[in-house]
DOROMAR-871824 format. One record per atom (N, C-alpha, C): x, y, z; residue in three letters. Coordinates in steps of 0.05 Angstrom, whole numbers, plus 5000, padded with zeros to 4 digits. Layout:
# DOROMAR-871824
XYZALA/...
END
This chain:
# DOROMAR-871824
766684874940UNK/766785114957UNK/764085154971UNK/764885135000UNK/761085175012UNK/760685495008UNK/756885535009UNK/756985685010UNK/757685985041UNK/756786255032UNK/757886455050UNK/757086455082UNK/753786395073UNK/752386315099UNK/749586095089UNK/748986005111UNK/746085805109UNK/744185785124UNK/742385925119UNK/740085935136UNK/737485745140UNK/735785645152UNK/733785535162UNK/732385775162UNK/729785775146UNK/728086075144UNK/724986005130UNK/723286205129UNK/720886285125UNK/719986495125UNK/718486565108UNK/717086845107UNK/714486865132UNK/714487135139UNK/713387225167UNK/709987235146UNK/710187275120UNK/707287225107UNK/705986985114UNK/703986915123UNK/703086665121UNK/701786525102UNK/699186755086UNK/698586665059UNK/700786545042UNK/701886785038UNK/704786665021UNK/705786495017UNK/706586425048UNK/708286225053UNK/706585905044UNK/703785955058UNK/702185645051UNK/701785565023UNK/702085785009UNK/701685764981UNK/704485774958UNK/705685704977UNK/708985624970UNK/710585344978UNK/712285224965UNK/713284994969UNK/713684944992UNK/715985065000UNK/716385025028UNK/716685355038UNK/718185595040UNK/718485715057UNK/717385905049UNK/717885995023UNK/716486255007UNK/718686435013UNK/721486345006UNK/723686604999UNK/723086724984UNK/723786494960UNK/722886554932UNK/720986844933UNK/719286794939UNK/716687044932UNK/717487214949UNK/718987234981UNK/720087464988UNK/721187564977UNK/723587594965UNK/725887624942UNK/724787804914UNK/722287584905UNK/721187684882UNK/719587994890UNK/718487944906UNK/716488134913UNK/718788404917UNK/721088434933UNK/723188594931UNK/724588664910UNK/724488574885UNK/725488544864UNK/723988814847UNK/721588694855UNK/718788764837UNK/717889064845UNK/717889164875UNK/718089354883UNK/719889534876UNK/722389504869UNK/725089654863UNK/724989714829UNK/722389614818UNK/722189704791UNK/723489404776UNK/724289174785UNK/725288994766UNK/723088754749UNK/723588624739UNK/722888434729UNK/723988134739UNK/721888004744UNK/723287694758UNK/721387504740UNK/723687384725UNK/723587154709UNK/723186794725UNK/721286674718UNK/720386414738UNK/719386234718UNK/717385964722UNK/716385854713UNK/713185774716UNK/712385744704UNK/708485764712UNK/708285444697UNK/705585374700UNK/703985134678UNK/702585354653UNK/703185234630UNK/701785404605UNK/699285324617UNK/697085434597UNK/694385424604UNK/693485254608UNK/694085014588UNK/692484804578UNK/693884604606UNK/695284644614UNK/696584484644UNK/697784234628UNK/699784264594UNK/700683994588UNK/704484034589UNK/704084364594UNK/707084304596UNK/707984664625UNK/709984624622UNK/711584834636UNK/713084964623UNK/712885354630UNK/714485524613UNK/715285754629UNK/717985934619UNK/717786114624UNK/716686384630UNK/716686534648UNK/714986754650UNK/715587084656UNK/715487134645UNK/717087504658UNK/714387674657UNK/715187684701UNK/713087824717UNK/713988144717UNK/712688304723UNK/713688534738UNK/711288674759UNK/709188614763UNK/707388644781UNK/706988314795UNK/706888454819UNK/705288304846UNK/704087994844UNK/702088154833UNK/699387924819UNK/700587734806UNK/702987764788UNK/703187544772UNK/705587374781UNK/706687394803UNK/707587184823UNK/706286974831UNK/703786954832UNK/702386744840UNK/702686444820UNK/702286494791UNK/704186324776UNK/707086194773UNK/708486354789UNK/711386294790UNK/711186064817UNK/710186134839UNK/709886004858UNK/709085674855UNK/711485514880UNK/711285274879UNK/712785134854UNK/713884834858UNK/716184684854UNK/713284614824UNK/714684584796UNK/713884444779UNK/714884214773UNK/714484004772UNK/716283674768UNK/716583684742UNK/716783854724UNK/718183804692UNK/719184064683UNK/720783884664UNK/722684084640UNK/720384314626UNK/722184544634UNK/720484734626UNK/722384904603UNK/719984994580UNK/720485074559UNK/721785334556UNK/724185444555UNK/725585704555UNK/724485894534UNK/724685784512UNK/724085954496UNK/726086194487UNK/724986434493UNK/726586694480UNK/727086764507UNK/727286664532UNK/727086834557UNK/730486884565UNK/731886714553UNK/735086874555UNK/735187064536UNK/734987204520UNK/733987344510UNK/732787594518UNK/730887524530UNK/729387794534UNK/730487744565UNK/731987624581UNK/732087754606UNK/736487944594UNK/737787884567UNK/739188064566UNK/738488264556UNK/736088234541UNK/735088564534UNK/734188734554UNK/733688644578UNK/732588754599UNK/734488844622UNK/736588714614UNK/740088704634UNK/740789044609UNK/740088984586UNK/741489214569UNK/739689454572UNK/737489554583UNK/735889704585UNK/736089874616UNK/737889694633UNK/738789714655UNK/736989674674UNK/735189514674UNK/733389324679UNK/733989184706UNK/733789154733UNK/735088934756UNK/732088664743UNK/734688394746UNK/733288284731UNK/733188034751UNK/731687844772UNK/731787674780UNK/730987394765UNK/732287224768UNK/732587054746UNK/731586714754UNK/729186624767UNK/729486344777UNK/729286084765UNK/730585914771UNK/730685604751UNK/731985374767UNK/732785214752UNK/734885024760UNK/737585204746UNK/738885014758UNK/742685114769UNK/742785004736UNK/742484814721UNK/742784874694UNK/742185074677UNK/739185204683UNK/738485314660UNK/739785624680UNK/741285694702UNK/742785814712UNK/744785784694UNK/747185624689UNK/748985474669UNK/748685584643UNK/746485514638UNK/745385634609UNK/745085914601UNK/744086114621UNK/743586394623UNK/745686554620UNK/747886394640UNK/749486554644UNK/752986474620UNK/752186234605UNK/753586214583UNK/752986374556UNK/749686474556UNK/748786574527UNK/748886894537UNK/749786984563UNK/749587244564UNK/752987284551UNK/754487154568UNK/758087134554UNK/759487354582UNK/757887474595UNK/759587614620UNK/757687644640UNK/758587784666UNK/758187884686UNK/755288164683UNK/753188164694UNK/752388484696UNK/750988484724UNK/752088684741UNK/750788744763UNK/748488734771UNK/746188784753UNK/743988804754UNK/742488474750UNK/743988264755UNK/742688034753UNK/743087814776UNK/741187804794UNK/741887634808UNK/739987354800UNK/741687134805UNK/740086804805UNK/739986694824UNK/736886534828UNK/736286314849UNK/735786064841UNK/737485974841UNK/737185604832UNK/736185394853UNK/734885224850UNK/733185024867UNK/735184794879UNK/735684664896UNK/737184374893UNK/735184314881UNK/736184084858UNK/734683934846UNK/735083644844UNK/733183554845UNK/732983214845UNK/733583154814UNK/732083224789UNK/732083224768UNK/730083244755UNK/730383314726UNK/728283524712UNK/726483244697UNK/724183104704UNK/722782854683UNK/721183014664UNK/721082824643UNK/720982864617UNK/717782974610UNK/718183244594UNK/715883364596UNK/712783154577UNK/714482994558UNK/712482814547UNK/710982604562UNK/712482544584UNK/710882394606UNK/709382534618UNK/709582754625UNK/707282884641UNK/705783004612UNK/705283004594UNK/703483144573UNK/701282874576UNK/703182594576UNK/701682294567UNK/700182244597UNK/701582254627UNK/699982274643UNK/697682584651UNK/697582744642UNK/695482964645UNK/692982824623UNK/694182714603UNK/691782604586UNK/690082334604UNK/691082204608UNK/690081994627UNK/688482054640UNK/689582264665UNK/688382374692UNK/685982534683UNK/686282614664UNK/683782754648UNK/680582534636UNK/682082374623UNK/681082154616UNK/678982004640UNK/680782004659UNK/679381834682UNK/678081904701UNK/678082184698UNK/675682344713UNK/673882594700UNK/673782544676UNK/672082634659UNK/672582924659UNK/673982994660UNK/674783334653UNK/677183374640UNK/676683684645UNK/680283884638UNK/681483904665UNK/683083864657UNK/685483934684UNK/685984244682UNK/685184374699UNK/685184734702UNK/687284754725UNK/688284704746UNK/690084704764UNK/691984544772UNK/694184474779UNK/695784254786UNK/697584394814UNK/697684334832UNK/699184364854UNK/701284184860UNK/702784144849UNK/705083904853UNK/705583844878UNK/706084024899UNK/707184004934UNK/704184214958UNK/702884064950UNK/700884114961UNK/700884064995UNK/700684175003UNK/701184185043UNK/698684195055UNK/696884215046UNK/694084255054UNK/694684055086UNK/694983815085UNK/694883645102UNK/698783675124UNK/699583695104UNK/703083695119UNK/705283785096UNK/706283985107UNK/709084025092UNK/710783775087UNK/711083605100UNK/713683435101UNK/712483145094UNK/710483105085UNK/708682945063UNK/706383015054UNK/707483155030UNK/705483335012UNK/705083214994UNK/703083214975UNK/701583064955UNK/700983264930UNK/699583134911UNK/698483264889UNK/695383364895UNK/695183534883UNK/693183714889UNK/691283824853UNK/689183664840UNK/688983774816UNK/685883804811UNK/686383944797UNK/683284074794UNK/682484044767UNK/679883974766UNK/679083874732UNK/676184064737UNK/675884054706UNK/673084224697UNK/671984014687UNK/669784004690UNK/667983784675UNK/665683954661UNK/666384094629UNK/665484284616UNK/661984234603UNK/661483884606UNK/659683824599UNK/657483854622UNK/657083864645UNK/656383884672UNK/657384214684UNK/658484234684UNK/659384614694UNK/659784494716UNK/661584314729UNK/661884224754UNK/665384224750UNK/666484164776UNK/669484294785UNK/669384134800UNK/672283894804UNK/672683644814UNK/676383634821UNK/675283664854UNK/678183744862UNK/680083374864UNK/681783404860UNK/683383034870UNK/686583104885UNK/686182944908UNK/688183004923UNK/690382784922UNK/692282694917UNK/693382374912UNK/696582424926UNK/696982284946UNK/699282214962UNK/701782144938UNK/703882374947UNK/707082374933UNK/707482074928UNK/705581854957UNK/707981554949UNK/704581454936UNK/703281484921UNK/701281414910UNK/700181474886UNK/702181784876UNK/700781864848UNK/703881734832UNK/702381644811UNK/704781484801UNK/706281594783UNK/705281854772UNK/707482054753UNK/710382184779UNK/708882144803UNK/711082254824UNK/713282064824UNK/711581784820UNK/713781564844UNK/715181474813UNK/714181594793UNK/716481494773UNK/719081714764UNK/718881964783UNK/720882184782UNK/721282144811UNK/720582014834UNK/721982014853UNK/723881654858UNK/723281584837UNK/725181294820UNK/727781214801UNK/727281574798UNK/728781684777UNK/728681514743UNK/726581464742UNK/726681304703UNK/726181474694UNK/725181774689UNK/724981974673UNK/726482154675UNK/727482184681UNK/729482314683UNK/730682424654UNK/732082714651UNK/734282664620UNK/736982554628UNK/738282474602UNK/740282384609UNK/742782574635UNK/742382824625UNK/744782924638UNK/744883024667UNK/741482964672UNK/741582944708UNK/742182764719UNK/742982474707UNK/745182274730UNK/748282364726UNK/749182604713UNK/751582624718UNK/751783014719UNK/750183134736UNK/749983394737UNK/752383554732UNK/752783764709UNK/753683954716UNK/754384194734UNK/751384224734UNK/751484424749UNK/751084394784UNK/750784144793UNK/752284104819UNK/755284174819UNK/756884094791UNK/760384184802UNK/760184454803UNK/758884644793UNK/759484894781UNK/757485054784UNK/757585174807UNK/755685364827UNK/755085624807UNK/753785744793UNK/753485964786UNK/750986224794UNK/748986104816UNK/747786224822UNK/747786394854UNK/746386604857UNK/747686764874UNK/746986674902UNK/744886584905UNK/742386384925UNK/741886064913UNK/742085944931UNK/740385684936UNK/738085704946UNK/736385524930UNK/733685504958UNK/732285154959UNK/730885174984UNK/730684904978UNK/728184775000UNK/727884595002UNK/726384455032UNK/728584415041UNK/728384385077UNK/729784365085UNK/728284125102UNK/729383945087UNK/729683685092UNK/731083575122UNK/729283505136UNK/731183345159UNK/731383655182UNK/729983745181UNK/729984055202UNK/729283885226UNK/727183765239UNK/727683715267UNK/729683575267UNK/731883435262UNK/734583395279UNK/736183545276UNK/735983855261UNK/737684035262UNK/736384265282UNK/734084415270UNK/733084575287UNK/729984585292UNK/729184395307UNK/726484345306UNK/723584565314UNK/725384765333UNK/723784985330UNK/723585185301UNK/724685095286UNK/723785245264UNK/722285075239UNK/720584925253UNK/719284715236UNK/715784725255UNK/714884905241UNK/710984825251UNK/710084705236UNK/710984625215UNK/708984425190UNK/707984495168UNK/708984775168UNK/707385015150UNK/709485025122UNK/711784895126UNK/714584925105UNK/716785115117UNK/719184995116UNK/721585115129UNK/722885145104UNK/724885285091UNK/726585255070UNK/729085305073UNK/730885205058UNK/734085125061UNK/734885445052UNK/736685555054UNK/738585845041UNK/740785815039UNK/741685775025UNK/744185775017UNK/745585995002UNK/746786145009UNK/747986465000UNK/750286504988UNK/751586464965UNK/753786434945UNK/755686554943UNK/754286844944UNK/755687064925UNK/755387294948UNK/757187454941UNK/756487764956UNK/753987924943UNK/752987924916UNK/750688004904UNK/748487794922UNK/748587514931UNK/746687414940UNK/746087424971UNK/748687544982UNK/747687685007UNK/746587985006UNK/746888074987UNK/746088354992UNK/743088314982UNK/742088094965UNK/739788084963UNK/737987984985UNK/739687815002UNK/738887685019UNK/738087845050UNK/740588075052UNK/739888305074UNK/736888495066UNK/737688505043UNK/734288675042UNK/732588615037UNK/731488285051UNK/729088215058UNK/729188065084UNK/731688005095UNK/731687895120UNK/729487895144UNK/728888175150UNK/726988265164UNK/724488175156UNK/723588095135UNK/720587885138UNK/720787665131UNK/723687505137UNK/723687175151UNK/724087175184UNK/723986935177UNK/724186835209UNK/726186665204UNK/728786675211UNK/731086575207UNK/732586495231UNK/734786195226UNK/736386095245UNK/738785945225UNK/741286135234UNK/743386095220UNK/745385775228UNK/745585575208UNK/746285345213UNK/749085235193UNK/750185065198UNK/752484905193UNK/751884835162UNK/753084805150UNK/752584795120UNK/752684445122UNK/754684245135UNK/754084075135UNK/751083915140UNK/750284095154UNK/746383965184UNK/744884065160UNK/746084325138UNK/743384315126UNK/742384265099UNK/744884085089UNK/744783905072UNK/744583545077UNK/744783475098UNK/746083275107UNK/742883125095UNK/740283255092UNK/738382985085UNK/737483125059UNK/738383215055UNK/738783335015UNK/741983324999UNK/741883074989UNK/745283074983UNK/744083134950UNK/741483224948UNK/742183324915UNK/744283544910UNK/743783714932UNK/744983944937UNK/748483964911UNK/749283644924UNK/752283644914UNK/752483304907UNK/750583234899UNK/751582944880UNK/748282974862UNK/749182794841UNK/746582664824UNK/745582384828UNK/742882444819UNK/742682144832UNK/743181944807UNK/743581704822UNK/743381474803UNK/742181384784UNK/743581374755UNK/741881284739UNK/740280984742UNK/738280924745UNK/736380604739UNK/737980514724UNK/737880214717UNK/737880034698UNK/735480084690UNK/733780164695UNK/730680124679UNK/730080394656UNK/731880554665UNK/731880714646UNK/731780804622UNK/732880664604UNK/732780614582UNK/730380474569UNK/728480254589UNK/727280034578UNK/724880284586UNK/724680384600UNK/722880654606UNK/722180774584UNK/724080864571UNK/722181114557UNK/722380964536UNK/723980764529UNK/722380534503UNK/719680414500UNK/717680424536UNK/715680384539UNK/714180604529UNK/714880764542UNK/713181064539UNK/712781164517UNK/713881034501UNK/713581154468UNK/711380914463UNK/710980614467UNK/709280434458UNK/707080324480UNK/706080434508UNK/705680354523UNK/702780584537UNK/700080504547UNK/699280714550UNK/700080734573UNK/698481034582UNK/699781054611UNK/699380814633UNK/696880804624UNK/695380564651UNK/697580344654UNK/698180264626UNK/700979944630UNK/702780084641UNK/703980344638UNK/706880414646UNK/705080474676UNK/703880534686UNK/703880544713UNK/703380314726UNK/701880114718UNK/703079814730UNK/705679684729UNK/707379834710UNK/710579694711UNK/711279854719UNK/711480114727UNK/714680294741UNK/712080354761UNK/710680344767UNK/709280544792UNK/708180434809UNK/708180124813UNK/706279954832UNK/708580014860UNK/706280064881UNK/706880134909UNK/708779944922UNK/709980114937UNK/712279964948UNK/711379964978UNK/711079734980UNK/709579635017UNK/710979625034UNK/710079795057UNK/712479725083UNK/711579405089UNK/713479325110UNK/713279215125UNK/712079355152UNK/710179185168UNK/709279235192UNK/710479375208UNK/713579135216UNK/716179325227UNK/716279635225UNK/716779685191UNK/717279935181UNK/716280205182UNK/712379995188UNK/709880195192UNK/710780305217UNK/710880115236UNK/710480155262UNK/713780435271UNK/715380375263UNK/718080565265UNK/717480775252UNK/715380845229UNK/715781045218UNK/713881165232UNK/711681115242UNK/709581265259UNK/710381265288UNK/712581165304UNK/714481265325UNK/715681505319UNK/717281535298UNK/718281705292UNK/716781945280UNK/715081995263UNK/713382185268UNK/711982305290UNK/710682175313UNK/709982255338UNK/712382355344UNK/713982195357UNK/716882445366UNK/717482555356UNK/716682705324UNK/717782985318UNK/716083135320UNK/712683075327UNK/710683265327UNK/710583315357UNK/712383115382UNK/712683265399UNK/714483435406UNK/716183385400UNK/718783625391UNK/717783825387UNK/716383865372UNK/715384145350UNK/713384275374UNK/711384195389UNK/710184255405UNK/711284325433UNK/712784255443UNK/714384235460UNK/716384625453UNK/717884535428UNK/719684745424UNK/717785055411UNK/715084995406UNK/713685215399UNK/712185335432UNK/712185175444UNK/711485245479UNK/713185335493UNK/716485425487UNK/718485485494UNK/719585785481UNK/717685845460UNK/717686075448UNK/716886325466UNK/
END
């Protein structure tokens, strides 16, 4: 069942927005949530930056942790739980995750309550939080600090090839050591964008058959051949609107996006997570048989060594980039 409507959008914030994956709905939404007296439930990095967990905000300020895509399984805890104690207190409760742990929320609640709306991510799939505990130790290891920040989709340079972004303390020195490392170069990425870490039940998704959340959100992948004026480089994001609760959440923030209403086919068509899973590897299995006996450094010479264009390939893919950065210039001079 497609969804009600699908938008191509961005928040009219610009901090916000740069400091968000791609469009910064998400935090428009939240921030409306949060105003109206609610509580909005998200995911942060715990302190120590070795794993990912739940979080229940109700001021401003502590959105800034929720913000931006985390690449692992994040720890629930008591947070179904306390977001029905907070549905029973009569509480408006915004609720964000993957479309599973959507699945999940909305199985341990057992019914319907008005006061809850959900935003689920398309998702590629959730890699295994022990690989990123075993690569944070490494990355730590090999540049002599603590890891204090991690930026997963870092745009500093470009939305539409974003990188890692991480920040270490080096407590012995009082010195702060920023590392910037390309999506097709840091090798904890290219082994979740390979899919070998993966859990088992993201090569055969549930919760792609079985929509339960009220909003989608997403990158919107492949925007200049759909609507290239709504792409400056800054992050565009996918909307996808479910429910009549997810339009009504959706009208009372409309007014600080910048929005262009599109074909549900054009705005999935270069994100088919949306509605399939991906393929499981054959390597999969021999993967995390490594990862239990293997340090990181070996497992990143066997699943993570770079994959080389050809010349040909260089040369077409940097054609094609120029013609969409003149597109974008072109259609922002037409404004």
């Amino acid at each position: 069942m497609n969804p009600i409507k699908i938008y191509a959008g961005y928040s009219l914030n610009q901090n916000v927005r740069l400091s968000s994956s791609s469009g910064a709905i998400f935090s428009v939404i939240a921030e409306n949530i949060i105003s109206c007296g609610g509580a909005v439930y998200g995911v942060r990095m715990s302190e120590d930056c070795y794993s990912a967990e739940f979080m229940r905000v109700t001021d401003i300020d502590g959105l800034v942790q929720l913000r931006g895509s985390k690449y692992l399984q994040a720890k629930v805890g008591n947070t179904y739980k306390q977001v029905r104690d907070d549905l029973l207190m009569g509480n408006v409760v915004l609720f964000s995750g993957t479309g599973c742990q959507i699945y999940g929320l909305k199985n341990f609640l057992g019914k319907e309550y008005d006061g809850l709306f959900c935003i689920d991510v398309i998702c590629h799939g959730t890699p295994s939080p022990a690989l990123w505990k075993k690569y944070v130790e490494y990355q730590e290891m090999k540049n002599g600090g603590k890891l204090k920040n991690i930026n997963f989709r870092c745009k500093d340079d470009s939305w539409m090839d974003s990188g890692m972004k991480e920040v270490f303390d080096d407590t012995s020195q009082g010195k702060t050591k920023q590392l910037y490392i390309s999506k097709d170069k840091d090798s904890y990425m290219q082994m979740f964008l390979r899919d070998y870490c993966l859990r088992p039940s993201c090569y055969d998704c549930v919760a792609k058959k079985i929509k339960m959340a009220d909003l989608t959100i997403a990158d919107f992948w492949g925007i200049d051949d759909v609507a290239p004026e709504m792409n400056d480089g800054n992050g565009t994001s996918l909307i996808l609107i479910r429910t009549v609760n997810g339009m009504m959440v959706f009208e009372s923030i409309r007014s600080k996006l910048k929005l262009k209403e599109v074909a549900y086919e054009n705005g999935v068509r270069s994100n088919p997570a949306e509605y399939r899973s991906c393929p499981r590897p054959p390597q999969r299995d021999t993967f995390f048989g490594d990862m239990e006996t293997m340090a990181f450094e070996e497992l990143e010479k066997k699943y993570a060594s770079p994959i080389r264009e050809t010349f040909k390939q260089l040369i077409k893919r940097k054609i094609k980039n120029t013609i969409k950065l003149v597109i974008r210039i072109i259609s922002r001079g037409r404004e």
